[in-house]
C-alpha positions as CSV (number, residue, x, y, z in Angstrom):
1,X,142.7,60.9,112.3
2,X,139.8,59.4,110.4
3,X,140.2,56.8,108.1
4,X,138.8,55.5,104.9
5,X,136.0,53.2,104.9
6,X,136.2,49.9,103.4
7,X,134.2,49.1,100.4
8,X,133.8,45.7,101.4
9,X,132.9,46.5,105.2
10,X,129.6,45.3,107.2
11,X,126.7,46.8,107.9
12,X,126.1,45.8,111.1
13,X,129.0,45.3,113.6
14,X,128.4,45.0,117.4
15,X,131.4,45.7,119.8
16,X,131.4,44.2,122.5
17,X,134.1,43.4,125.6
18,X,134.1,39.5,124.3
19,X,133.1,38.0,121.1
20,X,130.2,35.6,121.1
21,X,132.2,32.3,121.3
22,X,133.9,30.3,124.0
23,X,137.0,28.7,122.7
24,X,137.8,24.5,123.5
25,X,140.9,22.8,122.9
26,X,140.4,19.0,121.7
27,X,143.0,16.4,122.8
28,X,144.9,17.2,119.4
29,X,145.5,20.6,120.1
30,X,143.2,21.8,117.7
31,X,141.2,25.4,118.8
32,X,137.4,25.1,118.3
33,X,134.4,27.7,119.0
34,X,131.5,27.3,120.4
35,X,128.7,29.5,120.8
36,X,128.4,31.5,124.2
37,X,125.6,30.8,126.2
38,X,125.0,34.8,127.1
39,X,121.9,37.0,127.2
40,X,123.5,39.1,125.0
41,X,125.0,36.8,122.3
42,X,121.5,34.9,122.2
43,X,119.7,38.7,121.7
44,X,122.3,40.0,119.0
45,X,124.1,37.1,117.3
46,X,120.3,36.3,114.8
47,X,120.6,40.1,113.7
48,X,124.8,39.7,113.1
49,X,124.1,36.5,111.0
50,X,121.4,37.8,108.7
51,X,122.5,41.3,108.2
52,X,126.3,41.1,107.0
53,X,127.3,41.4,110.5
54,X,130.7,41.3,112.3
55,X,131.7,41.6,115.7
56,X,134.8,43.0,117.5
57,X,135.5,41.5,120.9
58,X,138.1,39.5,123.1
59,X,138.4,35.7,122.4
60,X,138.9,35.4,126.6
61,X,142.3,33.9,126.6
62,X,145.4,36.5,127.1
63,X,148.2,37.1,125.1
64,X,146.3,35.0,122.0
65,X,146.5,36.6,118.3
66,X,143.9,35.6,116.3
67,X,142.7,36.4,112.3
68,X,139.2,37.3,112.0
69,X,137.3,34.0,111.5
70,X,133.5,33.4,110.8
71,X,131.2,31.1,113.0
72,X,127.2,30.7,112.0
73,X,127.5,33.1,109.6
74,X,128.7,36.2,112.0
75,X,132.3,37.3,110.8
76,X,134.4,37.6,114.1
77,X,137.1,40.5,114.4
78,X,139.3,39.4,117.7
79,X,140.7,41.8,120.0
80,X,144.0,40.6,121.5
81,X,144.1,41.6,125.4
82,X,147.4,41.4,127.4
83,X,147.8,39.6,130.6
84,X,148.6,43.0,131.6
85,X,146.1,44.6,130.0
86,X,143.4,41.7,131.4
87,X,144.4,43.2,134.9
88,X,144.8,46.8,134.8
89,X,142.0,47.4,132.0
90,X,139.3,44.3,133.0
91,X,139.8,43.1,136.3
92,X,141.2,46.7,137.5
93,X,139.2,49.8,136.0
94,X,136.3,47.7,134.5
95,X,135.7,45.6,137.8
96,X,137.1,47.5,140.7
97,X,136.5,50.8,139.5
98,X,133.8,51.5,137.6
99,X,131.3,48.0,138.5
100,X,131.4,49.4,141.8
101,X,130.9,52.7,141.7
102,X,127.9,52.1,139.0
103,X,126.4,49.7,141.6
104,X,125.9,52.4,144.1
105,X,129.4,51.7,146.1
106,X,128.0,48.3,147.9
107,X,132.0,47.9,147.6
108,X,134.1,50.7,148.0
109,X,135.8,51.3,144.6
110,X,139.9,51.6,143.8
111,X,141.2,54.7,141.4
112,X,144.7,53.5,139.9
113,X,146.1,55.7,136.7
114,X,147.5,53.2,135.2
115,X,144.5,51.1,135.5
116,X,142.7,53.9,133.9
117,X,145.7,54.3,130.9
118,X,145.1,50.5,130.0
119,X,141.8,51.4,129.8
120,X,141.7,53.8,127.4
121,X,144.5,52.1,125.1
122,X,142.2,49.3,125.4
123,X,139.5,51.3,124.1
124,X,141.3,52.5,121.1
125,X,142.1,48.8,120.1
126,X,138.4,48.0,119.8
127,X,137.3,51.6,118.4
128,X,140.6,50.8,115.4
129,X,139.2,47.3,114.9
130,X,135.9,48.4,114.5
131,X,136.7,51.6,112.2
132,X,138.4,49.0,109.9
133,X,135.6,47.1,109.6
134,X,132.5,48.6,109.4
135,X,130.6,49.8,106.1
136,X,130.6,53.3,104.6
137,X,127.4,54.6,106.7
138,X,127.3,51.2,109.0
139,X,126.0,51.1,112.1
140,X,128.0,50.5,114.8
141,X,126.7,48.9,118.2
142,X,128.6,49.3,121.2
143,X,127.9,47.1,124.9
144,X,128.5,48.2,128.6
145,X,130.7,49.5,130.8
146,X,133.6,48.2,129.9
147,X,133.8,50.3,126.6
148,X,132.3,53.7,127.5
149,X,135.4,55.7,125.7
150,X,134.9,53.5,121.9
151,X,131.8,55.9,120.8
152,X,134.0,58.9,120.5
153,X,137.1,57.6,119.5
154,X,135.3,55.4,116.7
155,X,133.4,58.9,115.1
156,X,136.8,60.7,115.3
157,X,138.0,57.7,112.9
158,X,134.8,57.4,110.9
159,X,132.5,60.1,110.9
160,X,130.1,59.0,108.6
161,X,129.4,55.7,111.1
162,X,125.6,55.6,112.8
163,X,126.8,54.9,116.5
164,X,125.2,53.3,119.3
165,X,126.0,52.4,122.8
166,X,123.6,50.4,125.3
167,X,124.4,50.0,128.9
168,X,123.7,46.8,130.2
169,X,124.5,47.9,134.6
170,X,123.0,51.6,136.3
171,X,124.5,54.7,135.6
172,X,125.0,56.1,139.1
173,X,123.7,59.6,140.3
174,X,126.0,62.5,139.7
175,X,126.7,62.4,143.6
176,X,128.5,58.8,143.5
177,X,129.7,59.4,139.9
178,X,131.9,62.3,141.2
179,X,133.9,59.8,142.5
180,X,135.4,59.5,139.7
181,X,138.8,61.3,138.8
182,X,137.8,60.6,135.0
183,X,134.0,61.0,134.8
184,X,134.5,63.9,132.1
185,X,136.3,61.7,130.2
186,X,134.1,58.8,130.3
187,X,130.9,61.7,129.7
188,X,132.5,62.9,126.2
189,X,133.3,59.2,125.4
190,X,129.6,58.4,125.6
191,X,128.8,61.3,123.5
192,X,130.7,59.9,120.5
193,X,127.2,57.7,120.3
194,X,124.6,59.0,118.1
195,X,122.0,57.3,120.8
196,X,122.5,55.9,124.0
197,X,120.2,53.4,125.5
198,X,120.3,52.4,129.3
199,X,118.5,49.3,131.2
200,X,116.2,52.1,133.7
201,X,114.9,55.9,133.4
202,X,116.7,56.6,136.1
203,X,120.0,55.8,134.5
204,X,119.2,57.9,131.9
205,X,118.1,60.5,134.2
206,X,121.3,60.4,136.0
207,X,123.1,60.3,132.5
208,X,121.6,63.6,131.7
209,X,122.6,65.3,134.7
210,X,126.1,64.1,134.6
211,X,126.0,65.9,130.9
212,X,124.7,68.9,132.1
213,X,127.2,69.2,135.5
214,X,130.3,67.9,133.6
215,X,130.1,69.0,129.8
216,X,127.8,72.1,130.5
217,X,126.0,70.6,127.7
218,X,122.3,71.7,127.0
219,X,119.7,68.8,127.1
220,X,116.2,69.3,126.2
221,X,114.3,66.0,127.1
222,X,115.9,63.0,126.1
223,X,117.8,65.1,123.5
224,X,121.9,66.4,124.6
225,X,122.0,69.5,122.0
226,X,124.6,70.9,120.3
227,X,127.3,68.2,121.4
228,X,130.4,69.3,119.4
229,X,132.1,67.8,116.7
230,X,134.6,68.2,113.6
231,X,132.0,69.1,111.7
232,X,128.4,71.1,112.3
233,X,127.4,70.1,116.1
234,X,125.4,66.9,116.7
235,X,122.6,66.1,119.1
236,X,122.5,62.9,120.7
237,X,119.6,61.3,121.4
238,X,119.6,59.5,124.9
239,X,116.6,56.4,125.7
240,X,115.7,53.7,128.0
241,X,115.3,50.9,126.7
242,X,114.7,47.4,128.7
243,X,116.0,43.9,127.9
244,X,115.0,40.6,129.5
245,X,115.7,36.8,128.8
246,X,114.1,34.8,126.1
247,X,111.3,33.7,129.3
248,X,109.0,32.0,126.2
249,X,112.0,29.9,125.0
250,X,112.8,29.2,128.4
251,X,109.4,28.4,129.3
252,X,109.6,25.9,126.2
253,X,112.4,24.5,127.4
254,X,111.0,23.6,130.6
255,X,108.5,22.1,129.4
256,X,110.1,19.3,127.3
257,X,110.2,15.8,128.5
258,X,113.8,15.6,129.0
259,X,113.8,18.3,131.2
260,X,110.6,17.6,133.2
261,X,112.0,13.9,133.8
262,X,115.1,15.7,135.1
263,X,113.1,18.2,137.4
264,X,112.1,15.0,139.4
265,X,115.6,13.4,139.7
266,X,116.9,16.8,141.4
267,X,114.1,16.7,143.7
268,X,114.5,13.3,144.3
269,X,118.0,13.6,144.8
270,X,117.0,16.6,147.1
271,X,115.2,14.2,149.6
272,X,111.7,15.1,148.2
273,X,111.7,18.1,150.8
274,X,108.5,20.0,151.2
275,X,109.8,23.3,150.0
276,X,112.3,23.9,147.5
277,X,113.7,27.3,146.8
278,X,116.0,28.5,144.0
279,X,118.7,31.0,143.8
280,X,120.3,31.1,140.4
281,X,123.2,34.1,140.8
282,X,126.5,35.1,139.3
283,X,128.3,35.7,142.4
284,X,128.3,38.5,142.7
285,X,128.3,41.3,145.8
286,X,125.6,43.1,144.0
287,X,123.3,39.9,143.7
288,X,122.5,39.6,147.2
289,X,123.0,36.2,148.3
290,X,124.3,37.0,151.8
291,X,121.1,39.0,152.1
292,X,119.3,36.1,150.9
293,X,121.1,33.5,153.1
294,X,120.7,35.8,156.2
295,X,116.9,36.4,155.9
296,X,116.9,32.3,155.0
297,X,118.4,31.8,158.3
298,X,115.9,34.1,159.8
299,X,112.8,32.1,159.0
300,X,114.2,29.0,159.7
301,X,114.9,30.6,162.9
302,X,111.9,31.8,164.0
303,X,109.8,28.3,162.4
304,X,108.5,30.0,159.6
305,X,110.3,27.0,157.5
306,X,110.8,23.6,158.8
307,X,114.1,22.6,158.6
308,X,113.8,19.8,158.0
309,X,111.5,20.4,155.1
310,X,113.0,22.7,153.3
311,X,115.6,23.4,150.9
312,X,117.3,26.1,149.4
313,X,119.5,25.4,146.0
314,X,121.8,28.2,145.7
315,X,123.9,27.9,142.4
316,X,126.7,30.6,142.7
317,X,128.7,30.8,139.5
318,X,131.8,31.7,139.4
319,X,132.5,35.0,138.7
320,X,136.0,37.8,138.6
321,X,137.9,35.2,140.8
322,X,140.9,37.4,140.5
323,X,139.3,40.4,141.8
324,X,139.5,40.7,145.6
325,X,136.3,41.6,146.3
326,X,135.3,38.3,144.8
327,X,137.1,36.2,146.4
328,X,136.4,37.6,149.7
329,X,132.9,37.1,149.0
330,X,132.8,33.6,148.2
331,X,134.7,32.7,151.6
332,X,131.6,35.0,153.5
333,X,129.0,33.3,151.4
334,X,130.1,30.1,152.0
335,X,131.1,30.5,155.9
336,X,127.3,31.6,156.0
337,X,126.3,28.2,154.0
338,X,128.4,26.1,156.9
339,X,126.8,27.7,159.8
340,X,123.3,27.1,158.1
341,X,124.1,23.9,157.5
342,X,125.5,23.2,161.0
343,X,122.8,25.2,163.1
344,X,119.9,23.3,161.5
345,X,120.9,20.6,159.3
346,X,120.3,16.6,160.0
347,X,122.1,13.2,159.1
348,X,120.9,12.9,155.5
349,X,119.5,15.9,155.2
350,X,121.3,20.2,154.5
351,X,118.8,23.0,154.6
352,X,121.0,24.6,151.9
353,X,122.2,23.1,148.7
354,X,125.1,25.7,147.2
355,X,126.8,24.8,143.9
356,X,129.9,27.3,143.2
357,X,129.6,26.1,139.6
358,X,127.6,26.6,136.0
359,X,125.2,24.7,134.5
360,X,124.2,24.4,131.3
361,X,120.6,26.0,130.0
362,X,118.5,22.4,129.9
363,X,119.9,21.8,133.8
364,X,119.1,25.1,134.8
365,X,115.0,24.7,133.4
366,X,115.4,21.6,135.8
Protein backbone atom coordinates (compact mmCIF):
# COMPACT_ATOMS: atom_id res chain seq x y z
CA UNK A 1 0.00 0.00 0.00
CA UNK A 2 1.75 3.30 -0.86
CA UNK A 3 2.43 5.77 1.55
CA UNK A 4 2.64 9.48 2.00
CA UNK A 5 5.83 11.13 1.37
CA UNK A 6 7.38 13.14 3.96
CA UNK A 7 7.67 16.78 3.57
CA UNK A 8 10.85 16.90 5.31
CA UNK A 9 12.38 13.78 3.45
CA UNK A 10 15.91 13.69 1.50
CA UNK A 11 16.65 13.96 -1.79
CA UNK A 12 19.12 11.61 -2.15
CA UNK A 13 19.11 8.35 -0.13
CA UNK A 14 21.33 5.28 -1.08
CA UNK A 15 20.29 1.80 0.28
CA UNK A 16 22.63 -0.21 0.75
CA UNK A 17 23.15 -3.87 2.74
CA UNK A 18 25.32 -1.86 5.50
CA UNK A 19 25.52 1.79 6.26
CA UNK A 20 28.82 3.51 5.75
CA UNK A 21 30.18 3.25 9.32
CA UNK A 22 31.91 0.69 11.37
CA UNK A 23 30.86 0.92 14.93
CA UNK A 24 33.78 0.85 18.13
CA UNK A 25 33.15 0.46 21.69
CA UNK A 26 35.59 2.65 23.95
CA UNK A 27 36.59 1.19 27.40
CA UNK A 28 33.46 3.16 28.92
CA UNK A 29 31.03 1.48 26.95
CA UNK A 30 30.35 4.28 24.93
CA UNK A 31 29.28 3.30 20.97
CA UNK A 32 31.23 5.42 18.38
CA UNK A 33 31.33 5.47 14.39
CA UNK A 34 33.75 5.56 12.21
CA UNK A 35 33.83 5.79 8.67
CA UNK A 36 34.08 2.57 6.52
CA UNK A 37 37.00 2.11 4.61
CA UNK A 38 34.85 0.63 1.38
CA UNK A 39 34.88 1.33 -2.35
CA UNK A 40 31.59 2.14 -2.17
CA UNK A 41 31.22 4.38 0.87
CA UNK A 42 34.40 6.34 -0.44
CA UNK A 43 32.38 6.67 -4.16
CA UNK A 44 28.87 7.61 -2.57
CA UNK A 45 29.25 9.10 0.93
CA UNK A 46 30.69 13.06 -0.84
CA UNK A 47 27.36 12.98 -2.93
CA UNK A 48 25.14 11.85 0.47
CA UNK A 49 26.82 14.71 2.48
CA UNK A 50 26.31 17.61 -0.01
CA UNK A 51 22.96 16.72 -1.34
CA UNK A 52 20.64 16.24 1.81
CA UNK A 53 21.42 12.73 1.74
CA UNK A 54 20.50 9.67 3.94
CA UNK A 55 21.29 6.19 3.86
CA UNK A 56 19.44 3.03 4.95
CA UNK A 57 21.62 0.06 5.81
CA UNK A 58 22.71 -2.50 8.67
CA UNK A 59 24.91 -1.12 11.46
CA UNK A 60 26.83 -4.88 11.29
CA UNK A 61 26.07 -5.95 14.78
CA UNK A 62 22.77 -8.33 15.23
CA UNK A 63 19.91 -7.87 17.31
CA UNK A 64 21.09 -3.85 17.78
CA UNK A 65 18.15 -1.08 17.60
CA UNK A 66 19.41 1.99 16.65
CA UNK A 67 17.64 5.82 15.92
CA UNK A 68 18.72 7.33 12.93
CA UNK A 69 21.90 9.31 13.77
CA UNK A 70 24.00 11.70 11.47
CA UNK A 71 27.90 11.24 10.89
CA UNK A 72 29.80 13.92 8.35
CA UNK A 73 26.86 15.33 7.49
CA UNK A 74 25.11 11.99 5.83
CA UNK A 75 21.86 11.30 8.04
CA UNK A 76 22.05 7.41 8.75
CA UNK A 77 18.60 5.37 8.85
CA UNK A 78 19.74 1.78 10.59
CA UNK A 79 18.25 -1.35 9.59
CA UNK A 80 18.08 -3.84 12.57
CA UNK A 81 18.99 -7.47 11.32
CA UNK A 82 18.32 -10.56 13.52
CA UNK A 83 20.86 -13.13 14.38
CA UNK A 84 18.42 -15.17 12.53
CA UNK A 85 17.86 -13.05 10.03
CA UNK A 86 22.04 -12.47 9.60
CA UNK A 87 21.93 -16.30 8.82
CA UNK A 88 19.14 -17.20 6.74
CA UNK A 89 18.89 -13.73 4.77
CA UNK A 90 23.06 -12.77 4.60
CA UNK A 91 25.03 -15.59 5.20
CA UNK A 92 22.33 -18.12 3.70
CA UNK A 93 20.42 -16.63 0.46
CA UNK A 94 22.82 -13.64 -0.07
CA UNK A 95 26.11 -15.77 0.26
CA UNK A 96 25.32 -19.30 -0.47
CA UNK A 97 22.73 -18.77 -2.87
CA UNK A 98 22.80 -16.22 -4.94
CA UNK A 99 27.09 -15.09 -4.64
CA UNK A 100 27.51 -18.36 -6.08
CA UNK A 101 25.35 -18.84 -8.63
CA UNK A 102 26.12 -15.03 -9.93
CA UNK A 103 29.78 -16.21 -9.92
CA UNK A 104 29.29 -18.75 -12.51
CA UNK A 105 28.79 -21.88 -9.83
CA UNK A 106 32.80 -22.04 -9.03
CA UNK A 107 30.81 -23.34 -5.67
CA UNK A 108 27.86 -25.27 -6.03
CA UNK A 109 25.04 -23.13 -4.56
CA UNK A 110 22.30 -24.16 -1.64
CA UNK A 111 18.25 -23.35 -2.24
CA UNK A 112 16.60 -23.30 1.36
CA UNK A 113 12.86 -21.49 1.50
CA UNK A 114 13.21 -20.24 4.44
CA UNK A 115 16.54 -18.73 3.58
CA UNK A 116 14.70 -17.27 0.71
CA UNK A 117 11.50 -15.97 3.23
CA UNK A 118 14.13 -14.04 5.38
CA UNK A 119 15.13 -12.72 2.39
CA UNK A 120 12.44 -11.14 1.24
CA UNK A 121 11.15 -9.88 4.73
CA UNK A 122 14.44 -8.56 4.85
CA UNK A 123 13.93 -6.66 1.80
CA UNK A 124 10.68 -5.15 2.87
CA UNK A 125 12.51 -3.66 6.09
CA UNK A 126 14.95 -1.69 3.95
CA UNK A 127 12.31 -0.84 0.96
CA UNK A 128 9.76 0.55 4.49
CA UNK A 129 12.82 2.46 5.85
CA UNK A 130 13.64 3.89 2.74
CA UNK A 131 9.87 4.88 1.65
CA UNK A 132 9.80 6.73 5.05
CA UNK A 133 12.55 8.63 4.27
CA UNK A 134 13.01 9.74 0.98
CA UNK A 135 11.68 13.20 -0.55
CA UNK A 136 8.51 13.67 -2.59
CA UNK A 137 10.12 12.85 -6.15
CA UNK A 138 13.69 11.74 -4.40
CA UNK A 139 15.85 9.56 -5.86
CA UNK A 140 16.44 6.48 -4.50
CA UNK A 141 19.75 4.40 -4.97
CA UNK A 142 19.85 0.93 -4.39
CA UNK A 143 23.42 -1.52 -4.09
CA UNK A 144 24.01 -5.25 -5.06
CA UNK A 145 22.84 -8.48 -4.71
CA UNK A 146 21.86 -8.57 -1.49
CA UNK A 147 18.73 -6.26 -2.20
CA UNK A 148 17.53 -7.25 -5.63
CA UNK A 149 13.64 -7.39 -4.39
CA UNK A 150 13.76 -3.38 -2.65
CA UNK A 151 13.19 -1.68 -6.30
CA UNK A 152 9.74 -3.02 -6.53
CA UNK A 153 8.55 -3.12 -3.22
CA UNK A 154 9.85 0.59 -2.68
CA UNK A 155 7.64 1.94 -6.11
CA UNK A 156 4.63 -0.09 -4.77
CA UNK A 157 5.08 2.22 -1.56
CA UNK A 158 6.09 5.40 -3.28
CA UNK A 159 5.41 5.73 -6.76
CA UNK A 160 6.38 8.97 -7.39
CA UNK A 161 10.32 7.89 -6.23
CA UNK A 162 13.12 8.05 -9.22
CA UNK A 163 14.64 4.49 -8.48
CA UNK A 164 17.92 3.04 -9.23
CA UNK A 165 19.68 -0.10 -8.67
CA UNK A 166 23.52 -0.86 -9.61
CA UNK A 167 24.97 -4.23 -9.33
CA UNK A 168 28.28 -4.38 -7.98
CA UNK A 169 28.96 -8.80 -8.92
CA UNK A 170 27.95 -10.51 -12.73
CA UNK A 171 24.60 -11.25 -13.51
CA UNK A 172 24.80 -14.88 -14.71
CA UNK A 173 23.50 -16.21 -18.17
CA UNK A 174 19.93 -17.35 -18.24
CA UNK A 175 21.45 -21.02 -18.34
CA UNK A 176 22.99 -20.79 -14.70
CA UNK A 177 20.33 -18.30 -13.49
CA UNK A 178 17.64 -21.12 -14.01
CA UNK A 179 18.96 -22.45 -11.22
CA UNK A 180 17.19 -20.56 -9.38
CA UNK A 181 13.62 -21.63 -7.89
CA UNK A 182 12.94 -17.73 -7.47
CA UNK A 183 14.59 -16.10 -10.51
CA UNK A 184 11.09 -14.56 -11.58
CA UNK A 185 10.78 -13.16 -8.43
CA UNK A 186 14.09 -11.63 -8.17
CA UNK A 187 13.49 -10.39 -12.32
CA UNK A 188 10.18 -8.33 -11.29
CA UNK A 189 12.05 -7.08 -8.17
CA UNK A 190 14.70 -5.52 -10.37
CA UNK A 191 12.08 -4.03 -12.49
CA UNK A 192 10.77 -1.84 -9.69
CA UNK A 193 14.11 0.34 -10.70
CA UNK A 194 13.58 2.99 -13.19
CA UNK A 195 17.43 2.18 -14.43
CA UNK A 196 19.50 -0.56 -13.71
CA UNK A 197 23.28 -0.33 -14.00
CA UNK A 198 25.62 -3.46 -14.02
CA UNK A 199 29.63 -3.60 -13.58
CA UNK A 200 29.97 -5.50 -17.63
CA UNK A 201 27.79 -5.56 -20.99
CA UNK A 202 27.53 -8.88 -20.64
CA UNK A 203 25.65 -8.68 -17.40
CA UNK A 204 23.39 -6.53 -18.80
CA UNK A 205 23.13 -8.68 -21.71
CA UNK A 206 22.31 -11.60 -19.64
CA UNK A 207 19.90 -9.27 -17.64
CA UNK A 208 17.95 -8.70 -20.73
CA UNK A 209 17.48 -12.14 -21.71
CA UNK A 210 16.50 -13.24 -18.29
CA UNK A 211 13.60 -10.40 -18.85
CA UNK A 212 12.63 -11.58 -21.99
CA UNK A 213 12.61 -15.76 -20.98
CA UNK A 214 11.04 -15.07 -17.52
CA UNK A 215 8.73 -11.92 -17.66
CA UNK A 216 7.98 -12.31 -21.58
CA UNK A 217 8.74 -8.69 -21.38
CA UNK A 218 9.68 -6.79 -24.71
CA UNK A 219 13.08 -5.09 -24.75
CA UNK A 220 14.22 -3.00 -27.50
CA UNK A 221 18.03 -2.23 -26.87
CA UNK A 222 18.92 -1.23 -23.55
CA UNK A 223 15.22 -0.32 -23.05
CA UNK A 224 12.54 -3.28 -21.14
CA UNK A 225 9.13 -1.74 -22.59
CA UNK A 226 5.99 -1.70 -21.31
CA UNK A 227 7.02 -3.17 -17.71
CA UNK A 228 3.63 -2.95 -15.85
CA UNK A 229 2.65 -0.96 -13.12
CA UNK A 230 -0.32 0.61 -10.99
CA UNK A 231 -0.46 3.19 -13.13
CA UNK A 232 0.25 3.67 -17.15
CA UNK A 233 3.22 0.97 -17.98
CA UNK A 234 6.80 2.00 -17.44
CA UNK A 235 9.98 1.29 -19.39
CA UNK A 236 13.07 0.68 -17.66
CA UNK A 237 16.08 1.67 -18.93
CA UNK A 238 18.96 -0.95 -18.34
CA UNK A 239 23.04 0.30 -18.66
CA UNK A 240 26.55 -0.66 -18.01
CA UNK A 241 28.21 1.30 -16.19
CA UNK A 242 31.95 0.59 -14.71
CA UNK A 243 33.40 1.62 -11.36
CA UNK A 244 37.08 1.39 -10.22
CA UNK A 245 39.07 2.63 -7.10
CA UNK A 246 40.16 6.14 -6.52
CA UNK A 247 43.81 4.72 -8.37
CA UNK A 248 44.91 8.85 -8.44
CA UNK A 249 44.27 9.07 -4.64
CA UNK A 250 45.92 5.93 -4.24
CA UNK A 251 48.65 6.79 -6.32
CA UNK A 252 49.02 10.00 -4.01
CA UNK A 253 49.03 8.03 -1.26
CA UNK A 254 51.88 6.06 -2.21
CA UNK A 255 53.76 8.51 -2.95
CA UNK A 256 53.96 10.33 0.43
CA UNK A 257 56.99 10.05 2.62
CA UNK A 258 55.45 8.23 5.31
CA UNK A 259 54.51 5.60 3.16
CA UNK A 260 57.61 5.43 0.91
CA UNK A 261 59.82 5.12 4.21
CA UNK A 262 57.40 2.28 5.07
CA UNK A 263 57.70 0.48 1.61
CA UNK A 264 61.40 -0.03 2.57
CA UNK A 265 60.85 -1.46 6.18
CA UNK A 266 58.51 -4.28 4.62
CA UNK A 267 61.00 -5.08 2.19
CA UNK A 268 63.61 -4.98 4.58
CA UNK A 269 61.74 -6.98 6.84
CA UNK A 270 61.11 -9.26 3.77
CA UNK A 271 64.93 -10.13 3.57
CA UNK A 272 65.47 -7.61 0.65
CA UNK A 273 64.49 -10.58 -1.70
CA UNK A 274 65.02 -10.09 -5.45
CA UNK A 275 61.41 -10.28 -6.40
CA UNK A 276 58.48 -9.33 -4.50
CA UNK A 277 54.99 -10.12 -5.56
CA UNK A 278 51.66 -8.91 -4.13
CA UNK A 279 48.40 -10.39 -3.77
CA UNK A 280 45.95 -8.19 -2.05
CA UNK A 281 42.37 -10.41 -1.97
CA UNK A 282 39.20 -10.76 0.08
CA UNK A 283 39.31 -14.36 0.47
CA UNK A 284 37.33 -15.31 -1.43
CA UNK A 285 36.76 -18.68 -3.74
CA UNK A 286 36.09 -16.40 -6.69
CA UNK A 287 39.46 -14.43 -6.20
CA UNK A 288 41.70 -17.07 -7.22
CA UNK A 289 44.29 -17.41 -4.78
CA UNK A 290 44.62 -21.22 -5.03
CA UNK A 291 45.06 -20.65 -8.66
CA UNK A 292 47.57 -18.13 -7.91
CA UNK A 293 49.43 -20.21 -5.34
CA UNK A 294 49.39 -23.31 -7.60
CA UNK A 295 50.85 -21.62 -10.78
CA UNK A 296 53.38 -19.83 -7.92
CA UNK A 297 54.40 -23.23 -7.12
CA UNK A 298 54.78 -24.00 -10.70
CA UNK A 299 57.51 -21.59 -11.56
CA UNK A 300 59.34 -21.99 -8.63
CA UNK A 301 59.17 -25.54 -9.71
CA UNK A 302 60.44 -25.52 -12.87
CA UNK A 303 63.38 -22.32 -11.88
CA UNK A 304 61.51 -19.76 -13.41
CA UNK A 305 61.80 -17.96 -9.72
CA UNK A 306 64.63 -18.55 -7.43
CA UNK A 307 63.52 -19.51 -4.32
CA UNK A 308 65.40 -18.17 -2.62
CA UNK A 309 64.89 -14.87 -4.19
CA UNK A 310 61.62 -14.45 -4.26
CA UNK A 311 58.63 -13.64 -2.37
CA UNK A 312 55.14 -13.62 -2.57
CA UNK A 313 52.98 -11.41 0.05
CA UNK A 314 49.59 -12.72 -0.03
CA UNK A 315 47.25 -10.68 2.30
CA UNK A 316 43.91 -12.74 2.61
CA UNK A 317 41.27 -10.83 4.49
CA UNK A 318 38.96 -12.28 6.15
CA UNK A 319 35.83 -12.72 4.68
CA UNK A 320 31.97 -14.72 5.48
CA UNK A 321 33.82 -16.85 8.19
CA UNK A 322 30.48 -18.44 8.96
CA UNK A 323 29.77 -19.61 5.58
CA UNK A 324 31.15 -23.09 4.87
CA UNK A 325 32.57 -22.55 1.79
CA UNK A 326 34.76 -20.03 3.53
CA UNK A 327 36.05 -21.71 5.89
CA UNK A 328 36.82 -24.57 3.83
CA UNK A 329 38.75 -22.40 1.77
CA UNK A 330 40.98 -20.88 4.12
CA UNK A 331 42.13 -24.41 5.44
CA UNK A 332 42.98 -25.32 1.43
CA UNK A 333 44.66 -22.04 0.97
CA UNK A 334 46.64 -22.24 3.77
CA UNK A 335 47.51 -26.20 3.52
CA UNK A 336 48.87 -24.87 -0.02
CA UNK A 337 50.94 -21.91 1.82
CA UNK A 338 52.57 -24.84 4.22
CA UNK A 339 53.54 -27.11 1.51
CA UNK A 340 55.12 -23.97 -0.37
CA UNK A 341 56.77 -23.06 2.43
CA UNK A 342 58.02 -26.57 3.29
CA UNK A 343 58.97 -27.75 -0.42
CA UNK A 344 61.15 -24.62 -1.06
CA UNK A 345 61.62 -22.51 1.83
CA UNK A 346 65.10 -22.01 3.91
CA UNK A 347 66.20 -21.12 7.62
CA UNK A 348 65.47 -17.39 7.53
CA UNK A 349 63.87 -17.25 4.67
CA UNK A 350 59.51 -18.43 3.29
CA UNK A 351 58.93 -18.09 -0.45
CA UNK A 352 55.39 -17.03 0.69
CA UNK A 353 54.37 -14.42 3.10
CA UNK A 354 50.31 -14.86 3.84
CA UNK A 355 48.55 -12.52 6.21
CA UNK A 356 44.80 -13.73 7.01
CA UNK A 357 44.22 -10.17 8.20
CA UNK A 358 43.31 -6.31 7.05
CA UNK A 359 45.31 -3.51 6.78
CA UNK A 360 44.60 -0.26 6.81
CA UNK A 361 44.82 2.04 3.36
CA UNK A 362 48.44 3.81 4.20
CA UNK A 363 49.83 -0.02 4.91
CA UNK A 364 48.42 -1.33 1.98
CA UNK A 365 50.19 1.72 -0.56
CA UNK A 366 53.33 0.15 1.32
Amino acid sequence: MPVEPSETGHDLVVVANRLPVDASVGPDGTLTWDRSPGGLVTALTPLTSQHDGAWVGWSGTPDLALEEFEVDGTHLVPVELSAQDVEHYYEGFSNDTLWPLYHDVIVQPSYHRTWWDAYRRVNQRFADAAATVAAPGGIVWVHDYQLQLVPAMLRALRPDLRIGFFLHIPFPATELFAQLPWRRQVIEGLLGADLIGFQRAGGASNFLQAVRRYTGAVTRGPVVLDVPSDAEPRRVRVGTFPISIDSARFDALARTPCVQERARQVRAELGNPDVVLLGVDRLDYTKGIRHRLQAYGEMLEEGRLPPDGTTLVQVATPSRENVGAYAQLRDEVEQVVGRLNGDYGTVGHSPVQYLHQSFDAAEMAA
